[in-house]
C-alpha positions in Angstrom: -3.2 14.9 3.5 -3.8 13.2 0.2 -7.4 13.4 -1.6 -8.9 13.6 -4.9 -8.1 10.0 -7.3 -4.8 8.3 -6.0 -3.0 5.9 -7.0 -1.3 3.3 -4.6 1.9 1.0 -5.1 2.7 -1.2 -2.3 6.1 -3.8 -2.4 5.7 -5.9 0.1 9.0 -7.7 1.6 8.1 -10.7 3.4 9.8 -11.6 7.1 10.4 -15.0 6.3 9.5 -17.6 3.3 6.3 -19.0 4.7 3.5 -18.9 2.2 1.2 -15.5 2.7 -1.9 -14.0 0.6 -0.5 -10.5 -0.5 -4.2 -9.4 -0.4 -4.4 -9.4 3.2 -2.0 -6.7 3.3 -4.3 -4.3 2.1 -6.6 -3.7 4.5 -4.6 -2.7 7.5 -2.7 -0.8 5.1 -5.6 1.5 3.8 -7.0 1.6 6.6 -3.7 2.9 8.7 -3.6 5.3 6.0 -6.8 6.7 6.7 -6.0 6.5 10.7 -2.8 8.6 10.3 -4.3 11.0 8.1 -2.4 10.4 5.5 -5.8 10.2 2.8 -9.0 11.2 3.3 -10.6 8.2 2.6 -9.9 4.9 1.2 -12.8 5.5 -1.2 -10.3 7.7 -3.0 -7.6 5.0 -4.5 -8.6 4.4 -7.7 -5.2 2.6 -8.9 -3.9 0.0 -6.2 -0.6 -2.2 -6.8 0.7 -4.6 -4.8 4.1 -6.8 -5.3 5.8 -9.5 -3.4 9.6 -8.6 -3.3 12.6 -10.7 -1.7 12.5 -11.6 2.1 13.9 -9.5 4.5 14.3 -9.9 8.2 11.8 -7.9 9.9 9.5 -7.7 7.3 8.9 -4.1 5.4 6.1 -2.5 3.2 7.5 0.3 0.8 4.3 2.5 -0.4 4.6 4.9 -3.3 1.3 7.4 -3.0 0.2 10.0 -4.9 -2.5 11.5 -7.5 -3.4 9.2 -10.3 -2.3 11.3 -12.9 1.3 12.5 -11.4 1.9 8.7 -11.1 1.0 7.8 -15.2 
């Protein structure tokens, strides 16, 4: 489990062209974080990233985690 002041980078790669707020990704994101146990807490991002990439079929979110300053 992750803790302590993390940084998160999230590319996000769209199912299809229609038009979508990237913002509405985070939510479930953090928050299926949290329910997997992968952090502690929300709470504890203090860098957050987020990146529309090209479409792929299916959809996909690629997440780079880690500590703040291992990601600098």
């Amino acid at each position: 489990m992750y803790s302590g002041r993390l940084g998160l980078v999230i590319a996000a790669y769209p199912p299809d062209r229609r038009k979508r707020d990237l913002d509405n990704l985070l939510k479930a994101t953090l928050d299926a974080l949290v329910h997997t146990k992968i952090i502690r807490d929300d709470s504890d991002i203090d860098e957050l990233g987020i990146a529309r990439r090209e479409v792929m079929p299916g959809g996909r979110l690629v997440l780079r985690l880690g500590n703040v300053s291992a990601m600098q």
